[in-house]
N, C-alpha and C positions, 0 to 999 in steps of 0.2 A: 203132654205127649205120653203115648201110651206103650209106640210100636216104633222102633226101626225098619222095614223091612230091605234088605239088600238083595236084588236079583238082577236076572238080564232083563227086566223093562226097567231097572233104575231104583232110587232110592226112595221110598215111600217113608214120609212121615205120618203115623196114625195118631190120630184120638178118637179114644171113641166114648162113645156119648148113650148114658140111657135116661133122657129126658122121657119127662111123663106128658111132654104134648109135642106130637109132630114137628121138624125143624121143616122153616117155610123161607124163602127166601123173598124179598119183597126191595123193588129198589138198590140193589146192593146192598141189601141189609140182611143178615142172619135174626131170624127170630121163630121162636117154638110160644103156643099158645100167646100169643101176640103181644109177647114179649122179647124186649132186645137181647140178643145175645153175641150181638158181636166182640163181648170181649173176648171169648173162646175164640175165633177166629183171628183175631188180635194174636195170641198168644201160638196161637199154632204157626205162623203166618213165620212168628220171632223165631222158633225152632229150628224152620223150616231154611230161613236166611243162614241160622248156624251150620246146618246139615249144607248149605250149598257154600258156604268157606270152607270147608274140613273137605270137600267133593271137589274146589275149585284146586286147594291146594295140589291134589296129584294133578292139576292139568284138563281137568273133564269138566264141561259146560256144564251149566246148573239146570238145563234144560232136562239132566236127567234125577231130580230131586222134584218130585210133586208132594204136598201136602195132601192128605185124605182126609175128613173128619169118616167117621162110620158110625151109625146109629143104631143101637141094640135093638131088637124087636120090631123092627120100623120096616117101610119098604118105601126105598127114598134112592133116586138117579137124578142128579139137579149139580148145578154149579154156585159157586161163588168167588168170583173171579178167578184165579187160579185153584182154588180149594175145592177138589172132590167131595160133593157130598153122596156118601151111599150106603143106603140099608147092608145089616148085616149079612144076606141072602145074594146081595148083589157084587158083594165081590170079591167071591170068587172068578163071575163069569168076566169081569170087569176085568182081574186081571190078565187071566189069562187070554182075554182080547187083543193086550198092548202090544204092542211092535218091541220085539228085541232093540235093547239100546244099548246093551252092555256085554262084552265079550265073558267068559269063564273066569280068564284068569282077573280081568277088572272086578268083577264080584267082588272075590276076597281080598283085593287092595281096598277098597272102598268099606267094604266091610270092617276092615282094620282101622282104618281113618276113620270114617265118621263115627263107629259105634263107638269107639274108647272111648272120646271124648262127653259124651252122656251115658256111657255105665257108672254107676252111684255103687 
């Protein structure tokens, strides 16, 4: 994991990824030059469950913690089951699409909560 991000669409977990061959989804399966890589998704996925305990404990549904992967250089809008996949160019517009989920002041409780717990 790369990125916390905490706003009013919710909690984004980032990785992001500069693979040297296009990530392709096939079958529910994550793979770049035709190769597996779903263990990257594996691990994001693990993160992603932590960020929605630390989110659950103030009381707020996990529905507002989405995993992102983001792909440097690439130009990629695709899914993997819950797992955004999206080129770096694309999300900005991506976020700023999302539907408000989160009041002001939940921001910075959730902020406080989840982030401490993964600052190193």
């Amino acid at each position: 994991m790369d990125m916390l991000l905490v706003g009013p669409g919710g909690v984004l977990v980032v990785d992001v990824k500069n693979w040297r061959s296009a990530p392709e989804t096939s079958g529910g399966k994550l793979l770049a030059g035709g190769e597996p890589r779903d263990t990257h998704a594996a691990k994001l996925l693990a993160v992603t469950k932590a960020a929605e305990g630390a989110v659950a404990s103030l009381g707020l549904p996990p529905v507002a913690v989405q995993p992102l992967m983001v792909f440097a250089g690439r130009r990629v809008d695709a899914g993997l089951g819950r797992i955004w996949l999206l080129g770096e160019h694309e999300v900005g517009p991506a976020l700023l699409a999302e539907r408000r989920r989160l009041r002001t002041e939940s921001v910075r409780a959730i902020a406080d909560q989840v982030v401490g717990p993964f600052a190193k």
